[in-house]
KEPA-499356 format. One line per field, with one value per residue (C-alpha): residue in three letters; x, y, z. Coordinates in nm, 3 decimals. Each point is the difference from the previous one (the first is absolute). Example, Ala and Ser with C-alpha at 12.3 -4.5 7.8 and 13.67 -1.06 7.14 Angstrom:
# KEPA-499356
res: ala|ser
u: 1.230|0.137
v: -0.450|0.344
w: 0.780|-0.066
//
This chain:
# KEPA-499356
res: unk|unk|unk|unk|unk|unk|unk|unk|unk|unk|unk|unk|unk|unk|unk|unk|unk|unk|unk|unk|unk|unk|unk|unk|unk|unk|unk|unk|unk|unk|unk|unk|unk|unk|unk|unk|unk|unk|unk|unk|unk|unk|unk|unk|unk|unk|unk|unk|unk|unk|unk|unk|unk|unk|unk|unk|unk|unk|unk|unk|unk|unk|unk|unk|unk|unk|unk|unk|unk|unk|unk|unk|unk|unk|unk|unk|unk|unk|unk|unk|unk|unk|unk|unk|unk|unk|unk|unk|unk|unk|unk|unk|unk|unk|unk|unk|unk|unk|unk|unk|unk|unk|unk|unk|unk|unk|unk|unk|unk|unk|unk|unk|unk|unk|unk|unk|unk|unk|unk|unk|unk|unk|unk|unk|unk|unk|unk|unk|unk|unk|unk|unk|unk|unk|unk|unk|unk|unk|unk|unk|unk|unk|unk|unk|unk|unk|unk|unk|unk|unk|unk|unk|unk|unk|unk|unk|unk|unk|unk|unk|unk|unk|unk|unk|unk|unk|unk|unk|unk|unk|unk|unk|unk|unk|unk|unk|unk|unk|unk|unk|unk|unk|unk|unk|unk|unk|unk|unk|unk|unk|unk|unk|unk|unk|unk|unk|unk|unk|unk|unk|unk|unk|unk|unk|unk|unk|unk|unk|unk|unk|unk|unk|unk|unk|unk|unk|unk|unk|unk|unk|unk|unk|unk|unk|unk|unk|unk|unk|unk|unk|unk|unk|unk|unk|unk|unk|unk|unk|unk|unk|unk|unk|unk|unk|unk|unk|unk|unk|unk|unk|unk|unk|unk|unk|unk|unk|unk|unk|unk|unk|unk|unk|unk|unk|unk|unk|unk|unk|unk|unk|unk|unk|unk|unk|unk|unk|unk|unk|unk|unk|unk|unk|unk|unk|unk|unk|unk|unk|unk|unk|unk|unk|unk|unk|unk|unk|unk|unk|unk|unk|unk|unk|unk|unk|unk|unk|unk|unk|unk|unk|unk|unk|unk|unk|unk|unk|unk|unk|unk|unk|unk|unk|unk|unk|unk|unk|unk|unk|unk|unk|unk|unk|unk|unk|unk|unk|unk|unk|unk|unk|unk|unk|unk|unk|unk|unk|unk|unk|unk|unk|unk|unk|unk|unk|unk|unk|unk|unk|unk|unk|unk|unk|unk|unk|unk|unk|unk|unk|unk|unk|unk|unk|unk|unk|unk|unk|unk|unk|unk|unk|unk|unk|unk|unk|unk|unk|unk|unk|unk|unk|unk|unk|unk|unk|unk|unk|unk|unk|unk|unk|unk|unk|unk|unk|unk|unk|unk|unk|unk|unk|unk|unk|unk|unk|unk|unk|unk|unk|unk|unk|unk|unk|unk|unk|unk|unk|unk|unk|unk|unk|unk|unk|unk|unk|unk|unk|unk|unk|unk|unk|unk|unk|unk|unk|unk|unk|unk|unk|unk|unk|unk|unk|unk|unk|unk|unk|unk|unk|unk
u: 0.000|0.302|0.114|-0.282|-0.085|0.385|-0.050|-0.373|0.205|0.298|-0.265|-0.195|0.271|0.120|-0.289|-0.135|0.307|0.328|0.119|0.267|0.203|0.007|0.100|0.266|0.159|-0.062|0.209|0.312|-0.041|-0.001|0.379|0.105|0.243|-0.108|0.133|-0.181|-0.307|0.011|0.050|-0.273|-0.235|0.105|-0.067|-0.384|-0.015|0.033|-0.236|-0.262|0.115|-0.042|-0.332|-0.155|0.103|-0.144|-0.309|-0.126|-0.163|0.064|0.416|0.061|0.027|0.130|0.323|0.039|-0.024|0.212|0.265|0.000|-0.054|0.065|-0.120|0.269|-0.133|0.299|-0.044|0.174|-0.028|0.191|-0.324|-0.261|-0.022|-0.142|-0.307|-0.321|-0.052|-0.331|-0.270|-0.334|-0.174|0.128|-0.061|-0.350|-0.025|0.207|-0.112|-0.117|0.352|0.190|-0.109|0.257|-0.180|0.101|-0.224|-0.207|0.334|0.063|-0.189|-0.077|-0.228|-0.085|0.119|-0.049|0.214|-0.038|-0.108|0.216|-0.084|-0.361|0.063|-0.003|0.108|-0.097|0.310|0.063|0.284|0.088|0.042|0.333|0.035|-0.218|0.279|0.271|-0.136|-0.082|0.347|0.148|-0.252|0.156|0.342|-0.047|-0.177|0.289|0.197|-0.200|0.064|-0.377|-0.079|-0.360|-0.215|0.096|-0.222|-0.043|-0.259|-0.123|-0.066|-0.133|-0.340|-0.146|-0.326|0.179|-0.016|-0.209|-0.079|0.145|-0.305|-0.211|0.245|-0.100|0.056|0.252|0.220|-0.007|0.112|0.266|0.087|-0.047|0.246|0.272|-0.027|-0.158|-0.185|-0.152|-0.074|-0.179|0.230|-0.292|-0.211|0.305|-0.270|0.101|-0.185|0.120|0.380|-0.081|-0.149|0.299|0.253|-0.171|-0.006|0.370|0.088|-0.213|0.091|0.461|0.039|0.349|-0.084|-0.193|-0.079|-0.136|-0.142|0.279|-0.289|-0.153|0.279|0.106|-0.305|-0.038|0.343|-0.104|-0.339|0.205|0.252|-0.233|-0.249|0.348|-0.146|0.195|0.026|0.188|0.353|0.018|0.315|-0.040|-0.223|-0.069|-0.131|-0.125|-0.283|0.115|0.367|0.179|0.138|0.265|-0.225|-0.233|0.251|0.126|-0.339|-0.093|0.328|0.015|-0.387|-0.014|0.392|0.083|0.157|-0.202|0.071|-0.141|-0.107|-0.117|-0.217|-0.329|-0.288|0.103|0.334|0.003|0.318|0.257|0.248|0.076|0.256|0.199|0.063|0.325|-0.268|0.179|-0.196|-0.294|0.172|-0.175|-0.112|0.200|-0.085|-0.401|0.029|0.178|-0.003|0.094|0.041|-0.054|0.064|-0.323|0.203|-0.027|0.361|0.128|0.069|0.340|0.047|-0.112|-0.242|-0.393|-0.215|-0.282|-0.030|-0.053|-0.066|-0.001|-0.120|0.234|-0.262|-0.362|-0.018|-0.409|0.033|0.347|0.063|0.315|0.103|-0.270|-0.054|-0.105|-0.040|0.233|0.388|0.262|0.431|0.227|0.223|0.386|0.148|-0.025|-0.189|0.286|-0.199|0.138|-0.314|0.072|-0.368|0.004|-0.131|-0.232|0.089|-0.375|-0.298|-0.139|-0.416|-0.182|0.084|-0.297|0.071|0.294|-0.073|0.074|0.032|-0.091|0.379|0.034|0.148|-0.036|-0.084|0.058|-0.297|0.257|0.089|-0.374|0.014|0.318|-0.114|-0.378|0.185|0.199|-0.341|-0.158|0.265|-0.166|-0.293|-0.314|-0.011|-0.120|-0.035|0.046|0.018|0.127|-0.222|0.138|-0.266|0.140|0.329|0.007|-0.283|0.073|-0.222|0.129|-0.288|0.062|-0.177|0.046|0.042|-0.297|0.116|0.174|-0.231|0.032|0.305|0.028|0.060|0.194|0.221|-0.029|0.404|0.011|-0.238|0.105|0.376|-0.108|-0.203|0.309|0.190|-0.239|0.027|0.356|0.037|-0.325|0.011|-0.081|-0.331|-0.077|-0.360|0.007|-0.275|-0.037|-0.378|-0.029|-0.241|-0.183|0.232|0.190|-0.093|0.223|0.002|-0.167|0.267|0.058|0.321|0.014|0.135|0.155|0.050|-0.225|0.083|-0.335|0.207|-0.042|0.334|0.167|0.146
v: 0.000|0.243|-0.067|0.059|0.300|0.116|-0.047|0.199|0.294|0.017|0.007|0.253|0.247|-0.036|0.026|0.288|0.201|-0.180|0.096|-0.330|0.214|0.295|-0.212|-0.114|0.322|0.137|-0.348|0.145|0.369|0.029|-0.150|0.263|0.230|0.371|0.159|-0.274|0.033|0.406|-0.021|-0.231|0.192|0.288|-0.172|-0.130|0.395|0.111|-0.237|0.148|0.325|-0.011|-0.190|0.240|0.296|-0.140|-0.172|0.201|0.311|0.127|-0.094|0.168|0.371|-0.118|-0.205|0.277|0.311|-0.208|-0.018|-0.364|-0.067|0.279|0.110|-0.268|-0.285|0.050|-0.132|0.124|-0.226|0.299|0.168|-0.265|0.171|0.315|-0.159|0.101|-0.290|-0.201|-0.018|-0.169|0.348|0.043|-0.429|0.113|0.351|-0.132|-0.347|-0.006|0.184|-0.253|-0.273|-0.137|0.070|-0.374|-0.151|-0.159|-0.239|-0.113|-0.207|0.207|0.020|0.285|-0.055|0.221|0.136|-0.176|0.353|0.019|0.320|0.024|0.084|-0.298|0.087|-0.200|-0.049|-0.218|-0.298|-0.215|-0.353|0.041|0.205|-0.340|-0.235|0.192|0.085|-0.392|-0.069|0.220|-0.152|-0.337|0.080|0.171|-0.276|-0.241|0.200|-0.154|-0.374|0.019|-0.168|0.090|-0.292|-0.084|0.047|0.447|0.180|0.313|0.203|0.249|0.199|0.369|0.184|0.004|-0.373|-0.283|-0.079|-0.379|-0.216|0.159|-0.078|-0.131|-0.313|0.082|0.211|-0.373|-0.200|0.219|0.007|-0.360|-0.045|0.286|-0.203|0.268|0.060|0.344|0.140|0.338|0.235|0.235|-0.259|-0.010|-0.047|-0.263|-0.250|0.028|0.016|-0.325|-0.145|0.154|-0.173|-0.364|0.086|0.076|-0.315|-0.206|0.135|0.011|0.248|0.067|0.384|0.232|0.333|0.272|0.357|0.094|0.093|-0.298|-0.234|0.198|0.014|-0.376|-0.062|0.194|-0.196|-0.307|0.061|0.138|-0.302|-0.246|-0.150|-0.259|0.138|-0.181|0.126|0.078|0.037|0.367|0.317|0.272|0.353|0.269|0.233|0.248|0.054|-0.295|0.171|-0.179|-0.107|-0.163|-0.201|-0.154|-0.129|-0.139|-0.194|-0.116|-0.088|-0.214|-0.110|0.126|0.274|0.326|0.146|0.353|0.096|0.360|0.085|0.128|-0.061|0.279|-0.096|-0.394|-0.116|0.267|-0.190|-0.277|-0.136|-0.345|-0.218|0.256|0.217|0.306|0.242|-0.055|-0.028|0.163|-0.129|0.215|-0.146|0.028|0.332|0.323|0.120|0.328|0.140|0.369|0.263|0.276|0.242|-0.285|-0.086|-0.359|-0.122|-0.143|-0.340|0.007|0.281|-0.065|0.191|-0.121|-0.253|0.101|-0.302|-0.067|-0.322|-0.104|-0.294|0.189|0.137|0.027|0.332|0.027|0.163|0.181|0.145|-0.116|0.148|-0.351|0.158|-0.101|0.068|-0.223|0.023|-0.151|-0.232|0.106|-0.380|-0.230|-0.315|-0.307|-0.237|0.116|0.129|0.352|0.159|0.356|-0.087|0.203|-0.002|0.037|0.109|0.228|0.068|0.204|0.376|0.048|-0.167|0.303|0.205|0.367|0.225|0.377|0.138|-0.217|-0.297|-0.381|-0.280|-0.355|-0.219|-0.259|0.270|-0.128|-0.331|-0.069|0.214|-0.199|-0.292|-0.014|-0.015|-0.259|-0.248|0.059|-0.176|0.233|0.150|-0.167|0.224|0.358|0.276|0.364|0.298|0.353|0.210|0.301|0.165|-0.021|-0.228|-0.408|-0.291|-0.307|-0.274|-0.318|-0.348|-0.167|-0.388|-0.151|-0.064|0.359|0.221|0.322|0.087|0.360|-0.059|-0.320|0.150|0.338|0.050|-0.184|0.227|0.339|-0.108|-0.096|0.405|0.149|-0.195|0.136|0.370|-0.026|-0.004|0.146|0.316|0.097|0.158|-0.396|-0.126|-0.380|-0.175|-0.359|-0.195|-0.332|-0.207|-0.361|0.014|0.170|-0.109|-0.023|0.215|-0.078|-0.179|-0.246|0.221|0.056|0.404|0.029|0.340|0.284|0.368|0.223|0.243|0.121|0.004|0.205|-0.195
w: 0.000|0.120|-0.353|-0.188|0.165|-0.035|-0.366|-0.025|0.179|-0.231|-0.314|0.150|0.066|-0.358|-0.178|0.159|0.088|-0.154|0.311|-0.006|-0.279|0.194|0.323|-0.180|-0.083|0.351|0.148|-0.239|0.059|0.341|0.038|-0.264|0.095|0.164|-0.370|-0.177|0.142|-0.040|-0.320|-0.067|0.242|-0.213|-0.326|0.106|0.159|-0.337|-0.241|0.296|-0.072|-0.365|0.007|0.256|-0.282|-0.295|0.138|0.284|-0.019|0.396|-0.052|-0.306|0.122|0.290|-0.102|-0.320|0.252|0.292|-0.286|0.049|-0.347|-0.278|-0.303|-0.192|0.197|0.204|0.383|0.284|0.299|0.224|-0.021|0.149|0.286|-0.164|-0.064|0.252|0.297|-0.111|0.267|0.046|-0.112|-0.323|-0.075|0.086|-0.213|-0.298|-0.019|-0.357|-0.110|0.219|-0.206|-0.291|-0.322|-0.157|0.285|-0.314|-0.019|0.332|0.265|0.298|0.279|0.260|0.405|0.298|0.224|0.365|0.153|0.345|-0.002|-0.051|-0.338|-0.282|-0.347|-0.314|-0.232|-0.337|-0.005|-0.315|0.058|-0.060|0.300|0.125|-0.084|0.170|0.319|0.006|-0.072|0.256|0.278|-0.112|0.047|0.311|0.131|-0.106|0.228|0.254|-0.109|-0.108|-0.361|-0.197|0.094|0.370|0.278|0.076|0.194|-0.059|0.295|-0.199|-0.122|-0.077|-0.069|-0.347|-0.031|0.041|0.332|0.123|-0.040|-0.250|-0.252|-0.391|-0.126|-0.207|0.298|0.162|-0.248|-0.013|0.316|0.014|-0.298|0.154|0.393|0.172|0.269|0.073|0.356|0.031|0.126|0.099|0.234|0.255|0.268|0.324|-0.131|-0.381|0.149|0.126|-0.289|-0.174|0.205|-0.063|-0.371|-0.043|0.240|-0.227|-0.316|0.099|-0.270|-0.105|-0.047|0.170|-0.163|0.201|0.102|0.273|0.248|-0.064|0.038|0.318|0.144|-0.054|0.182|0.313|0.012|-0.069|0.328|0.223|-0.038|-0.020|-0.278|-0.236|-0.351|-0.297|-0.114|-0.374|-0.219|0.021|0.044|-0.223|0.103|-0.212|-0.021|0.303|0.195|0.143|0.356|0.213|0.248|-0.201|-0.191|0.344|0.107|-0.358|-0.060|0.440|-0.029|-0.412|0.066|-0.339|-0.176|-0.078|-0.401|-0.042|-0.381|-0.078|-0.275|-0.119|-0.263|-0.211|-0.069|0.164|0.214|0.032|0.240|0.230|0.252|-0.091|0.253|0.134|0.094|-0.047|-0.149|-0.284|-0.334|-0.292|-0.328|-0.188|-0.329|0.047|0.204|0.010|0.368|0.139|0.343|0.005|0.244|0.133|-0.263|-0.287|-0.030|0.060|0.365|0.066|0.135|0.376|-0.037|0.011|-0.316|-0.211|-0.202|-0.358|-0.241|-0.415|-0.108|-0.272|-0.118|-0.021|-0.387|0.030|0.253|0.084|0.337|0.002|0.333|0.207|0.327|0.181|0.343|0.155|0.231|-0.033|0.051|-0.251|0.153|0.103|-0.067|-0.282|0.072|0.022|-0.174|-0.336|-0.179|-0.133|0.007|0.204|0.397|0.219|0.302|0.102|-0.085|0.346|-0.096|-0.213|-0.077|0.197|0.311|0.043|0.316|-0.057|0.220|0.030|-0.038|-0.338|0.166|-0.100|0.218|-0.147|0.100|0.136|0.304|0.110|-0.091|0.213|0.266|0.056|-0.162|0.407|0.160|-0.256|0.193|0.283|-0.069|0.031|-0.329|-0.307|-0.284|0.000|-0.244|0.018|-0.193|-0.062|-0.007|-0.006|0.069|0.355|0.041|0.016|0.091|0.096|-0.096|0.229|-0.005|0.348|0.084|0.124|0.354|0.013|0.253|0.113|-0.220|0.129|0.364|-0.094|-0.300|0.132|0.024|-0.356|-0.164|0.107|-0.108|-0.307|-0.036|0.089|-0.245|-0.290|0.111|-0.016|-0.297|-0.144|0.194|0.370|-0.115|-0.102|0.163|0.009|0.036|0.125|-0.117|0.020|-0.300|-0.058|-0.327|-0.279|-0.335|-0.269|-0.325|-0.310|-0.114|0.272|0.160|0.321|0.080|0.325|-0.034|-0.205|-0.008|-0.187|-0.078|-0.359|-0.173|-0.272|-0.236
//
């Protein structure tokens, strides 16, 4: 049967993406050396370039007047960085001018943005794109020791997609030929955890592939009941930031190494960690990633900006310097496992879980993660989340234990440490304020935000 179904899975993926060919380059390129694959990044930058100038209507001012490409056909790569940032606004506004006019020749489909932020965008991929991003999920998942076909669950699920259950017949045959079994990642109720639990021991998957949250939150529930879970090969985490803590609970409570892989529905995986775990190594030959200071120039290694991504792959609507929402740090160090793709160090939140404060100062969201992170430890907190509301106004959501009563007498040395902590750095005019909720539901999307600021920004 495990051969049968091995087979089924290997057809499907190349009829409908010929996403084997692609894997096949990827499994060469990414031991190429750092000049290799620069040039080649360079070289696939360029086709993009070119194709975006002749065939879409909203590029072709835009690369001309960016001096990018000139009047000869001439292209000028120095120049990239002229051209305007791409946000979820203009995708919206210029939709129809965003669109490749030889769309009549290729095989495309329409996909939504996962909406983290409340705000979903509809966008156009090719199924080229398609057979890429399925490639690079293959070979980061071979960095794993996981193989297409063995035994992964999903801990996964948005308002975006199908709900676990309710599935059609064809989604389960599918699923049934990949080896998957899906768990909703937004019924994380006591008595779903459980039923969770007795899936994954019954099912031994090799992988599991998971919300953060969701895979963290199942840990804790996991430890604190001293249930028995079963080990897999490894762990991946995406959708939402992988902090220190909650990789050390995840790998102590499923015995088994944690892999974080960054990506996004616009623009599909951007980077992962190998099994060095040194830093998330980007696919340099399916995406062109940049790290840009508040004042638009390029961060240096070691210094935190925002992630700007072009998808190298997506000819339908190509989206060239696409603010994704989100801060990240390129890594100091090369990675010593020999693959020369570029590394981020991390990836901190979204661009909108910054903290500003009213003299023009930046807070990183992980200054509150690490500081409620301490008190998590301690056992009466379960989920929290910290709201800027305005300037000098912050509100610390908190979800209590069950058996946790009368947290402010209890905690009341705890809490008021953790208020002066906050003002601190956001200003002695700071009010923080302390409420305590049944819950904190997760975003659209299925990410959990530990930290929101609703300040408006200028970009």
């Amino acid at each position: 049967m495990s051969l049968i179904r091995s087979n089924l899975s290997k057809w499907r993926r190349a009829i409908i993406s010929n996403s084997l060919e692609k894997l096949s380059l990827l499994q060469q390129w990414q031991w190429l050396e750092v000049n290799q694959i620069q040039a080649l990044q360079q070289e696939r930058l360029t086709r993009l370039l070119y194709h975006a100038y002749d065939h879409v209507p909203y590029y072709r001012n835009i690369i001309r007047s960016s001096g990018v490409i000139n009047d000869s056909r001439e292209i000028n790569l120095k120049k990239f960085s002229r051209m305007p940032l791409l946000d979820k606004n203009t995708i919206r506004s210029r939709f129809e001018d965003m669109k490749s006019d030889d769309l009549i020749k290729r095989k495309w489909y329409k996909n939504t943005s996962g909406g983290s932020t409340g705000e979903p965008v509809t966008f156009i991929q090719d199924m080229n794109y398609h057979s890429w991003s399925t490639a690079t999920t293959i070979l980061n998942d071979s960095w794993t020791e996981y193989s297409p076909s063995e035994r992964k669950v999903f801990l996964w699920g948005s308002v975006r997609d199908l709900f676990v259950g309710s599935e059609t017949f064809k989604i389960r045959l599918v699923r049934w030929i990949n080896n998957e079994l899906w768990l909703n990642a937004f019924q994380m109720t006591v008595d779903k955890m459980r039923e969770y639990v007795q899936n994954i021991n019954s099912f031994k998957p090799v992988q599991i592939l998971a919300y953060v949250e969701s895979i963290y939150e199942l840990s804790c529930f996991i430890e604190q009941e001293g249930l028995r879970i079963y080990s897999p090969r490894a762990i991946m985490t995406s959708a939402g930031t992988l902090f220190p803590h909650m990789r050390e609970t995840i790998e102590k409570v499923f015995r088994a190494p944690v892999f974080n892989r960054y990506g996004s529905r616009e623009v599909g995986n951007i980077a992962c960690e190998c099994d060095r775990h040194n830093g998330l190594h980007i696919a340099s030959p399916v995406n062109f990633v940049e790290v840009l200071r508040p004042d638009g120039k390029q961060a240096d290694a070691g210094e935190t900006g925002e992630i700007v991504v072009t998808s190298l792959t997506n000819l339908a609507m190509p989206l060239i310097r696409y603010r994704i929402g989100d801060i990240g740090t390129w890594a100091k160090d090369t990675c010593n496992c020999g693959r020369g793709w570029p590394i981020l160090q991390k990836v901190s939140g979204r661009v909108t879980d910054v903290f500003l404060t009213c003299g023009g100062g930046v807070v990183s969201p992980e200054y509150f993660i690490h500081l409620i992170g301490v008190v998590l430890n301690t056992g009466w907190i379960r989920k929290y989340q910290v709201v800027q509301e305005d300037y000098e106004h912050i509100r610390i959501k908190i979800v209590l234990h069950e058996k946790v009563t009368n947290p402010l007498k209890v905690y009341e040395k705890t809490i008021e440490s953790i208020k002066q902590k906050i003002v601190l750095v956001m200003g002695e005019g700071c009010k923080v304020e302390l409420i305590f909720v049944d819950d904190i539901p997760s975003s659209a999307s299925g990410k959990y935000r530990y930290t929101i600021s609703k300040i408006k920004r200028r970009h």
